[in-house]
N, C-alpha and C positions, 0 to 999 in steps of 0.2 A: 659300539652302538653310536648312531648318531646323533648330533645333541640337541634340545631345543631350536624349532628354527632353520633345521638342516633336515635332510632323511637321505638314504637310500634304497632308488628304484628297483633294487633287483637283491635277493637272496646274497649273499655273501661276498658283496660289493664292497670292497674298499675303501672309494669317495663319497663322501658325501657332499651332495648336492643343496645350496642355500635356496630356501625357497621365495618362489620369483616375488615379483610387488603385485601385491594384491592375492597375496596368497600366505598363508602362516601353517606352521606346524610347530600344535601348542606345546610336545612335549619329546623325552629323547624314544631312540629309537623307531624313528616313524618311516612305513615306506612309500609315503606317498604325502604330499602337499595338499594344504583343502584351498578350497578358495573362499574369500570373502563375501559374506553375504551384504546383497540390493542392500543401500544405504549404509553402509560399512568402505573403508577402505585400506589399505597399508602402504605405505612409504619405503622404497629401497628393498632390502633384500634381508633374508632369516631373517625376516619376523616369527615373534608365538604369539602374536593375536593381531586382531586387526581392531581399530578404532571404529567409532560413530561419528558420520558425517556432521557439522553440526548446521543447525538450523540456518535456514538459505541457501541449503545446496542438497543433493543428491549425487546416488552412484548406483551404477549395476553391478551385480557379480563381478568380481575379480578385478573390480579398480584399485590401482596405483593413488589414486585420487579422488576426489568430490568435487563436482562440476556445480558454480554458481548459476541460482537458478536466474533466468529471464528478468527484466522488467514487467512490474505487476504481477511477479508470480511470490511464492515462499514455498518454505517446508520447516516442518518439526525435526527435530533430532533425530537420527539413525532414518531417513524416509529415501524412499526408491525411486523418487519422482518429487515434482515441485506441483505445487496447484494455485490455480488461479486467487489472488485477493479480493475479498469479499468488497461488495459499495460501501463503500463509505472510508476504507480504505487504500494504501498505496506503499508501492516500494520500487523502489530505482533497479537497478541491475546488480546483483553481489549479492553477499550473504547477510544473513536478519532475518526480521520479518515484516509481516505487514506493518504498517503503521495506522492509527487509524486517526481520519482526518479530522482537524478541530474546528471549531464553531470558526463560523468566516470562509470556509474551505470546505470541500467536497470533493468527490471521485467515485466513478462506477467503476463495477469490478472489472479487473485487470489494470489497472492505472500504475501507469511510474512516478505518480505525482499525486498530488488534491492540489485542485485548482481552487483560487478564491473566487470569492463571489462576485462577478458582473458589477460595475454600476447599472443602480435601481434595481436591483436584488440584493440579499440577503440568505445566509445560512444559521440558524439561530442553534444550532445544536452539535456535540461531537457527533463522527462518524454518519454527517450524509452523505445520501448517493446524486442528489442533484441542488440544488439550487431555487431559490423561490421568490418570483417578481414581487417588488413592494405593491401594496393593495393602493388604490385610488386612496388621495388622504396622505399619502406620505412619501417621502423622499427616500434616496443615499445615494449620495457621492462618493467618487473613490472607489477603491474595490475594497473585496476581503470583508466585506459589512456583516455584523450579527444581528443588525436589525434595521429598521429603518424610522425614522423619525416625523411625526406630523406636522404638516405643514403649519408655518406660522401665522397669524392674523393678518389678512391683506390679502392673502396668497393659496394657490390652490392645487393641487395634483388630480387632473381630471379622468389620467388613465392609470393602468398597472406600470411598473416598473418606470417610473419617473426618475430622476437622477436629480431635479430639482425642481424646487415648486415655481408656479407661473404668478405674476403679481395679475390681481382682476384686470379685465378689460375695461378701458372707458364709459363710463354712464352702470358698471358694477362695481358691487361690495363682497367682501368677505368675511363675515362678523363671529367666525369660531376657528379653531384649529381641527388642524387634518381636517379641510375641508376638500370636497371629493366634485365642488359645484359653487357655483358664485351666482347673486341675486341683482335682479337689476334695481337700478336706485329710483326709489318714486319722481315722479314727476316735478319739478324744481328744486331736486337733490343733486350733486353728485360725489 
């Protein structure tokens, strides 16, 4: 009989035949080869089992191997297929999984990345899907911002996503922070 890993195909066959990659035969005497089941695979030849793909890759029936999935995709352990990452996270090409992005940083689903956040935006929380201009009132510079900062006395951010505040115009004032608007000076002020 033939042994784990081996079989033969025919009634009172001689040789035994190893079985192919991506195919095992768990036990002796066997006369036929099975194949590996979607998200499974086997390596080389007489195998008696086949392995679970691990997470970041996939296989169909009868692979040799587990195919990395795509950029911005993933998979769980033992999976037949890879699937898209959700917003807010992200994954390069290879095996893993999602990641999910951190405060400063963002990505909609399928991304091979989280990008940081714009100057004059901000992402204040893990795992967003987009990005959010600073309100009138306030600043940031720089990229990758968790928040953004009110303007200082003098100075003003008149619109959304400002990257810096504006000092008053001649003949105005500015007498609070984060201010969104500037006051003109009475007459024999400036």
């Amino acid at each position: 009989a033939c042994e784990a890993g081996t079989y033969a195909s025919s009634e009172g066959s001689r040789a035994c035949k190893e079985a192919n990659a991506g195919y095992y035969v768990p036990g002796k005497g066997s006369k036929r080869q099975t194949s590996c089941d979607a998200g499974e695979f086997s390596k080389g030849t007489a195998n008696v089992e086949c392995s679970e793909c691990p997470a970041g890759t996939s296989s169909s029936a009868g692979s040799p191997s587990c195919t990395s999935c795509p950029a911005g995709e993933s998979s769980e352990d033992g999976s037949s297929s890879c699937a898209e990452c959700h917003d807010g996270s992200a994954k390069p090409a290879g095996e893993g999984d999602c990641v999910v992005c951190t405060k400063g940083t963002y990505a909609k689903a399928g991304s091979s990345e989280c990008s940081s956040a714009d100057p004059g935006h901000f992402v204040e929380s893990d795992g967003a899907s987009d990005q959010e201009a600073c309100p009138a009132g306030k600043h940031a510079s720089g990229s990758g911002n968790t928040e953004c900062a009110p303007c200082e006395l003098g100075k003003l951010a008149a619109r959304m996503g400002m990257t810096d505040c504006e000092a008053a115009t001649q003949g105005h004032y500015v007498d609070s922070y984060g201010a969104e608007s500037e006051a003109a000076c009475e007459a024999g002020t400036y």
